[in-house]
C-alpha beads as a LAMMPS data file, in Angstrom:
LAMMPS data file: protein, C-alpha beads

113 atoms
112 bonds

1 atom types
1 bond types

-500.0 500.0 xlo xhi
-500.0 500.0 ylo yhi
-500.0 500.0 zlo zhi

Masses

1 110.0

Atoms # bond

1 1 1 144.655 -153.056 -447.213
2 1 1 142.063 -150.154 -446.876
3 1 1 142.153 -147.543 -449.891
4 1 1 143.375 -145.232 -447.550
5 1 1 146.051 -147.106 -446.343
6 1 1 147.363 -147.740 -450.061
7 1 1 146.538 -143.780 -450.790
8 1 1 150.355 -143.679 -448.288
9 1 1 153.293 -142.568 -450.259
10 1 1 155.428 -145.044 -448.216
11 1 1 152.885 -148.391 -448.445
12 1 1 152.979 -147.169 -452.500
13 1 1 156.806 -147.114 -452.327
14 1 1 156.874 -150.652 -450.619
15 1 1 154.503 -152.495 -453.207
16 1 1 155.890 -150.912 -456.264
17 1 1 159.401 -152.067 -454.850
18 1 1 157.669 -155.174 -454.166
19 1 1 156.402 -155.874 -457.235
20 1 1 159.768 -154.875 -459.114
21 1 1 161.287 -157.538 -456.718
22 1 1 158.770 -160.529 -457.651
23 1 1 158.918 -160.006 -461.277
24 1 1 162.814 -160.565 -461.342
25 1 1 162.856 -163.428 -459.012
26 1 1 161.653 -165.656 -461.281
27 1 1 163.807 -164.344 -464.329
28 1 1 167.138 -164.735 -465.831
29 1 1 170.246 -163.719 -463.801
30 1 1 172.064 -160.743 -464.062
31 1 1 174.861 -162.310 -466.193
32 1 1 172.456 -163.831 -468.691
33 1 1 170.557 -160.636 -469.068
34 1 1 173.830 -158.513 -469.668
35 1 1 174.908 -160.755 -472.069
36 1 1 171.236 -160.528 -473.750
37 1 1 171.924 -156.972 -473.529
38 1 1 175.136 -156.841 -474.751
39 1 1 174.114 -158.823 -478.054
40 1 1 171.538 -156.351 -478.942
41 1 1 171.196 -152.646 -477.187
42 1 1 169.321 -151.554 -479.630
43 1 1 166.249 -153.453 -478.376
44 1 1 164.158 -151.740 -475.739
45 1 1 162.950 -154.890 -473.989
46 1 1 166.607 -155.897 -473.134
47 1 1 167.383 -152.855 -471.794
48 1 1 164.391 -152.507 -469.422
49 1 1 164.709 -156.241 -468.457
50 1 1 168.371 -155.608 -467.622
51 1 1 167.934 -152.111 -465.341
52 1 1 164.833 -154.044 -463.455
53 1 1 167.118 -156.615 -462.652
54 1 1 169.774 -154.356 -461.697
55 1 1 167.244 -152.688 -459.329
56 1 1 165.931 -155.456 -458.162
57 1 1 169.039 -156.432 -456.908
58 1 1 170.003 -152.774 -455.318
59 1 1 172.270 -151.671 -457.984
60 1 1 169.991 -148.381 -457.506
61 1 1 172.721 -146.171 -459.699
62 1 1 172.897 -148.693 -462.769
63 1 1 169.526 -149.371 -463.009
64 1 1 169.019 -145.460 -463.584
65 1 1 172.322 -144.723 -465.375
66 1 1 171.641 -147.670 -468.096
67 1 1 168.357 -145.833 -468.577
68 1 1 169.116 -142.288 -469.193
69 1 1 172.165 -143.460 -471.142
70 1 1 170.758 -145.124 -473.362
71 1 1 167.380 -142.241 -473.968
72 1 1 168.102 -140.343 -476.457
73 1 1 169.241 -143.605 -478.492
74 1 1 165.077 -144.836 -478.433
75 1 1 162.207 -143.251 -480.338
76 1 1 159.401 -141.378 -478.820
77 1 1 157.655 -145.010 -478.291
78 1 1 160.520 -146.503 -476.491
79 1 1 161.224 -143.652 -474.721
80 1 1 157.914 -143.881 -473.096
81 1 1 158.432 -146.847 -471.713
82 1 1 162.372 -145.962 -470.594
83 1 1 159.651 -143.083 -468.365
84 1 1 157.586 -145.443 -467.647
85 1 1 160.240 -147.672 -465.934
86 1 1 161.980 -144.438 -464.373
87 1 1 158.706 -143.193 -463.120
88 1 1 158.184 -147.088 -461.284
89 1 1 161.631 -146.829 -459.809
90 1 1 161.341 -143.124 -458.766
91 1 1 157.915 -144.358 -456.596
92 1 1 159.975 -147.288 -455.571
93 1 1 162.352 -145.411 -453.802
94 1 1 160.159 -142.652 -452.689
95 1 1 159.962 -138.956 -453.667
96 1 1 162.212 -137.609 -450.843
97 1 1 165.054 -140.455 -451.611
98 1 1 167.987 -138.620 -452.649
99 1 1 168.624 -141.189 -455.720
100 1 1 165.220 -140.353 -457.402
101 1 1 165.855 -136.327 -456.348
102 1 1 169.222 -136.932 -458.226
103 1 1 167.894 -138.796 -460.940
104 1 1 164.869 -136.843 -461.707
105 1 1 167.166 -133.770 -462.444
106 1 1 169.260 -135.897 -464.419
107 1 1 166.583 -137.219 -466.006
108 1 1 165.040 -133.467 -466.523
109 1 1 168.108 -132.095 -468.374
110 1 1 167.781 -134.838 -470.847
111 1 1 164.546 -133.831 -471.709
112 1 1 165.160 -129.925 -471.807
113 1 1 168.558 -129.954 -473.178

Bonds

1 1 1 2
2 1 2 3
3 1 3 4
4 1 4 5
5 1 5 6
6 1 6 7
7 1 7 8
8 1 8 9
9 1 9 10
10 1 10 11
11 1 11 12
12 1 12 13
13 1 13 14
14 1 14 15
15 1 15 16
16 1 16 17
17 1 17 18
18 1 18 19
19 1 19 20
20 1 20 21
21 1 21 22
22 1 22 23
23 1 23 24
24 1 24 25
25 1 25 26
26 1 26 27
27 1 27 28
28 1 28 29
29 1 29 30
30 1 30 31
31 1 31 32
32 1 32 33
33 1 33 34
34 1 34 35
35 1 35 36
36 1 36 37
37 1 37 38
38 1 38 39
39 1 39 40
40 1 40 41
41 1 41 42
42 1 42 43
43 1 43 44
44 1 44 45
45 1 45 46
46 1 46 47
47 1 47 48
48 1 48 49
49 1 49 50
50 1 50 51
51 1 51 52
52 1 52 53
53 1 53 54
54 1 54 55
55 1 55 56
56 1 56 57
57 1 57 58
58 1 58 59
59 1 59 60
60 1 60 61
61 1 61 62
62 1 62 63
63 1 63 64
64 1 64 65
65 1 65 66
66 1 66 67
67 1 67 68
68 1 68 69
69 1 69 70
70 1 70 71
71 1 71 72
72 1 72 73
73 1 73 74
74 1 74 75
75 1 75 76
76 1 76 77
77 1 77 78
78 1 78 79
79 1 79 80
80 1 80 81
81 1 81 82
82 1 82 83
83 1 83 84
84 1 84 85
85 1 85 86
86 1 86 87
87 1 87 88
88 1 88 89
89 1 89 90
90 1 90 91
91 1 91 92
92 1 92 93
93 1 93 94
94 1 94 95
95 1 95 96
96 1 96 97
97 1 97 98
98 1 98 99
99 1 99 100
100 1 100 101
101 1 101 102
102 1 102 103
103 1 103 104
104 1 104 105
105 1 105 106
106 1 106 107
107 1 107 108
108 1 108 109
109 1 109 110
110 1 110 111
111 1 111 112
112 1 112 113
């Protein structure tokens, strides 16, 4: 593709989607990656493994809610990568998708509040 082609909001919501997709193809299943969850909350890889997996498989709304949940329960160096993984599911889904409008204001009272 052309590097104006990939410049498109839409062909950068498709690929990030994409690549979300791929990486949890290969992985564990849901079940196994609740359960990994479930023993230990408290670290941060479990619970980004677990809400990719949940988007991954379209469970849009508990890929975001196990996110912001769970925020304020990280440090600033976890919580960077909690944005990081909100920020790749917000460009997933596309700016004018009204899951990332609702979860970037949900996401934006956490911050300010």
């Amino acid at each position: 593709l052309t590097d104006e082609i990939l410049k498109d909001s839409n062909i950068k919501s498709v690929l990030t989607k994409l690549e979300i997709n791929e990486k949890n193809i290969k992985g564990p299943d849901l079940e196994a990656l609740k359960k990994e969850y479930s023993k230990n909350s408290k670290k941060i890889e479990n619970l980004i493994n677990l809400s990719e997996k949940y988007f991954a498989e379209n469970l849009i709304n508990d890929a975001f809610e196990l996110l912001l949940d769970n925020f304020l329960k990280f440090k600033t160096k976890e919580q960077a990568q909690i944005k990081k993984t909100l920020i790749s599911f917000f460009s997933a889904l596309g700016n004018e998708n009204e899951q990332t409008v609702f979860y970037r204001k949900k996401y934006s009272s956490i911050l300010f509040s």
